[in-house]
N, C-alpha and C positions, 0 to 999 in steps of 0.2 A: 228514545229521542236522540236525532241527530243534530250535533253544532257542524259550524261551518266550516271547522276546520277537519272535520271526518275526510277521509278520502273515498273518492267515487264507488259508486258499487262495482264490481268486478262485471265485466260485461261478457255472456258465454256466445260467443261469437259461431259455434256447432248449430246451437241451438238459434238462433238469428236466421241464419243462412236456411236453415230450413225450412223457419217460418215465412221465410220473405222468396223463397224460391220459386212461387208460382208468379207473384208480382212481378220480381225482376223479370222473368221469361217474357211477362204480357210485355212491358215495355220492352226488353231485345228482339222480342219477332218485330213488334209494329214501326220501331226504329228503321229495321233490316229489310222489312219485307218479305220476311218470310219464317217462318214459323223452326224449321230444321236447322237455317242461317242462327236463328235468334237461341236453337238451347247450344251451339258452339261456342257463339259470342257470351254466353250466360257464364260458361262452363270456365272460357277464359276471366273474366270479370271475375268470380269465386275464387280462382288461385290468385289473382293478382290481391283480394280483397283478403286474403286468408294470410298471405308471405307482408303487407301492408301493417295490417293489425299489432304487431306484435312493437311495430317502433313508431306509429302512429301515437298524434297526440291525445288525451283524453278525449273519445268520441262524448258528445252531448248528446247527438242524434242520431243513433246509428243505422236508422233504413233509410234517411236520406243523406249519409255519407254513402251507403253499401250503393244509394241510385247513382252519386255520384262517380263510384266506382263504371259502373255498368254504364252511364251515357258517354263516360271517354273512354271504354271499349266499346262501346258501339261505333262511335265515331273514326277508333284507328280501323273499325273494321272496315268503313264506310270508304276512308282514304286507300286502304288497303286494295280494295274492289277496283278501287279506278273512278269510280263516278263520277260525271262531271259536276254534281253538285256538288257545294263544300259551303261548308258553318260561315255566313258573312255574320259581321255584328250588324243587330239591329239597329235602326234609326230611333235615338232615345225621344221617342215621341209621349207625350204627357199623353193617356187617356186611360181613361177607366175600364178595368176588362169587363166582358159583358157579364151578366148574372143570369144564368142558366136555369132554366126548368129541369124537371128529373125525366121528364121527355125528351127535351131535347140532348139533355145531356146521356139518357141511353142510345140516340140515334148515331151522336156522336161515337160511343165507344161503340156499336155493332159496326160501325164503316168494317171495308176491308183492307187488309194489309197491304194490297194494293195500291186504296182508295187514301192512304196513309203516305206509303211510295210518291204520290205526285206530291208532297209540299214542300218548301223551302224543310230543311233541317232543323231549323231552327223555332220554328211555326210547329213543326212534326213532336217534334219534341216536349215544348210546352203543351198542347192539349192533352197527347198523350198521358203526361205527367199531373194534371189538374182534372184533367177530364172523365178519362180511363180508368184511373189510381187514386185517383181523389185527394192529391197533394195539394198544398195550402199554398197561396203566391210568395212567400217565404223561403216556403221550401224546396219552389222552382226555381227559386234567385238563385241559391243556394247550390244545387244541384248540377244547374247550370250555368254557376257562376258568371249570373249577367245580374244587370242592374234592374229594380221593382221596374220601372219605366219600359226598359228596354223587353221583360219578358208579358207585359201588358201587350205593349203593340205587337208584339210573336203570338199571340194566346187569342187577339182578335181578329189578328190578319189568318192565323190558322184555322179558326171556325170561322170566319165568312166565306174560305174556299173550299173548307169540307161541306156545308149548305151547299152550291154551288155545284160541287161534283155529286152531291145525292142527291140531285135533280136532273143526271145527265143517265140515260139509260146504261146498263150493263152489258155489252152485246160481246162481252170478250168471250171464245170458247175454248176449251182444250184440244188439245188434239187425241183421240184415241192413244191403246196403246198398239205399239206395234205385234206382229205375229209373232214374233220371236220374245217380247217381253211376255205377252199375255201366254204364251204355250207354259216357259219359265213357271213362272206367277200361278199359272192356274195346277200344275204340277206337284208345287210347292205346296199350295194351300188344301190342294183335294188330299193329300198325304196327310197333313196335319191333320184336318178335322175328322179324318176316320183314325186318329192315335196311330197313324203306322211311323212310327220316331224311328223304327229301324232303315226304313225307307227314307226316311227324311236325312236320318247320319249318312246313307248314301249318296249322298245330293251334294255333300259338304266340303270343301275342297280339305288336305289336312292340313294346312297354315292358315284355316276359316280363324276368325278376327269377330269377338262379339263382345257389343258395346249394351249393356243392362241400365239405361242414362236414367240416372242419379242411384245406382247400387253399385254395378260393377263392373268389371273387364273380363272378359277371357281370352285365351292364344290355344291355338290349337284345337285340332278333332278329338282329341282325350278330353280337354276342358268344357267345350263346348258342348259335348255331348251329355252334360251331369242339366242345362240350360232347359233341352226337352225334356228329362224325368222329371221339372219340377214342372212343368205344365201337363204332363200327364195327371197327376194329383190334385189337379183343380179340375172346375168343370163351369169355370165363369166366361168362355171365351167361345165366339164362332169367328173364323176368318173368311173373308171377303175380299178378293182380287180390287184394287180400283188402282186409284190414286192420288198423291197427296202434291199440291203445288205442282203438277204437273208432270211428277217423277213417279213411278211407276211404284206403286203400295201394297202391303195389307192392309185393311182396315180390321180392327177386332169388336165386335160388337158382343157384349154380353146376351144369352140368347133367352136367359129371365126376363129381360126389358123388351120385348119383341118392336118396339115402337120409337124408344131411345135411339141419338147418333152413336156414331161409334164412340168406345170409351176412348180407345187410343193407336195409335199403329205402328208400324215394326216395316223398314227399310231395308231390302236385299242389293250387293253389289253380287256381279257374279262375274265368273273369269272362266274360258273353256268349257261354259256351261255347267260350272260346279260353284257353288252358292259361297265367293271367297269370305264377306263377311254379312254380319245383320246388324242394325240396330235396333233394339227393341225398348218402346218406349211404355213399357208397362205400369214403371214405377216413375214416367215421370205426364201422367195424363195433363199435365196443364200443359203442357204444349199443342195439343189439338187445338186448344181454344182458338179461334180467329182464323183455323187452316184453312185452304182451299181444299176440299176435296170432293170426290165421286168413287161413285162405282163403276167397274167395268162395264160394260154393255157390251160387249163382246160376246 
């Protein structure tokens, strides 16, 4: 039995971040607009929310301090971009926010990241946060340090214009990829999935740069090269050329689930035609969620 004068439980702040790591990301992509945008803006919100911690006050609530972390790095990243939209306050308008079906409210969170992109910030914000994530209107005030009123009228103004745009057809398309990505890409991938890593270490420039998002880093062609032995060792992965958001992809599909999307995908920069770095998001598959992506048709 605890009196009132116990002091808090010790809160392990390791263990937080990593339960609440998929959440955070849903809201930094759909913030940002884009899925690869959102695990950078995650990545920073984590150190700012980790160096924080230690002289912050007694958290009460900590996944809706850590969102409030993450909505004002989203937003310096928002001002950062340039964008001409920017956080107006809302007009503190008394009304009641609407009450949603679990229909409507799944139609709401499938929108796209895109379909997210067109709202005021603020509007964006709040559904995401209520909608998406299924935070309490407390914990949107809260978050986003606006007033019960003020994120009512953002939360109804925000679902009558998401209604609104998923009744306007989809006719956006991508553009292919080019000759010179897709030769790259397809190069890369026909290497991998026959295991020739020796061929592949060929491919790699030696100041190659590989990002393991949410495990690890490597520098260099010695380092990087231990990255393929450990995918030789499994056998849960087929690669597929396409693309993500537009940028020129792997996508990795598990080849046990012949019917499943992809699990998750892995981003090439290259320089002189030698693969400078990758990011490979193996260990952090909640970032696919909500992507735009395809396969090459090429």
């Amino acid at each position: 039995m605890t009196s009132s004068h116990d002091p808090p439980m010790a809160i392990d702040i390791d263990a937080v971040l990593v339960a609440m790591r998929p959440r955070l990301h849903r809201y930094c992509a759909r913030m940002v607009g884009s899925v690869i945008d959102g695990e950078d803006v995650l990545q920073d919100a984590l150190i700012k929310a980790v160096e924080a911690f230690a002289s912050a006050v007694p958290i009460e609530n900590p996944q809706a301090w850590l969102f409030r972390v993450a909505h004002n790095t989203a937003l310096d990243f928002l001002r950062r971009r340039n964008r001409r939209e920017a956080l107006h306050s809302v007009a503190e308008v008394e009304m009641i926010a609407d009450q949603l079906d679990d229909v409507e409210r799944r139609q709401i969170a499938a929108s796209s990241l895109r379909t997210f992109m067109r709202l005021p910030v603020a509007q964006r914000s709040s559904v995401i946060l209520m909608d998406v994530l299924g935070c309490s209107l407390q914990e949107v005030c809260d978050i986003m340090e606006f007033s019960l009123p003020a994120v009512k009228a953002a939360l109804h103004r925000g679902r009558t214009q998401l209604r609104a745009l998923g009744n306007e057809p989809d006719d956006t398309s991508r553009p292919g990829l080019s000759e010179a990505a897709r030769s790259r890409l397809n190069a890369y991938v026909s290497r991998f999935n026959a295991r020739d890593f020796d061929a592949i270490r060929a491919m790699i420039a030696e100041d190659v740069r590989l990002e393991l998002v949410n495990r690890t880093r490597l520098n260099g062609k010695a380092e990087v090269s231990r990255y393929f032995g450990n995918y030789s060792k499994v056998s849960d992965w087929q690669l597929v050329p396409g693309q993500v958001e537009g940028r020129p992809a792997i996508l990795v599909f598990d080849p046990n689930e012949p019917n499943a999307p992809p699990k998750y995908f892995v981003l090439l920069d290259w320089s002189a035609d030698k693969v400078a770095a990758i990011r490979d998001f193996r260990h952090a598959p909640y970032a696919i969620d909500g992507a735009e992506w395809m396969l090459d048709e090429g």
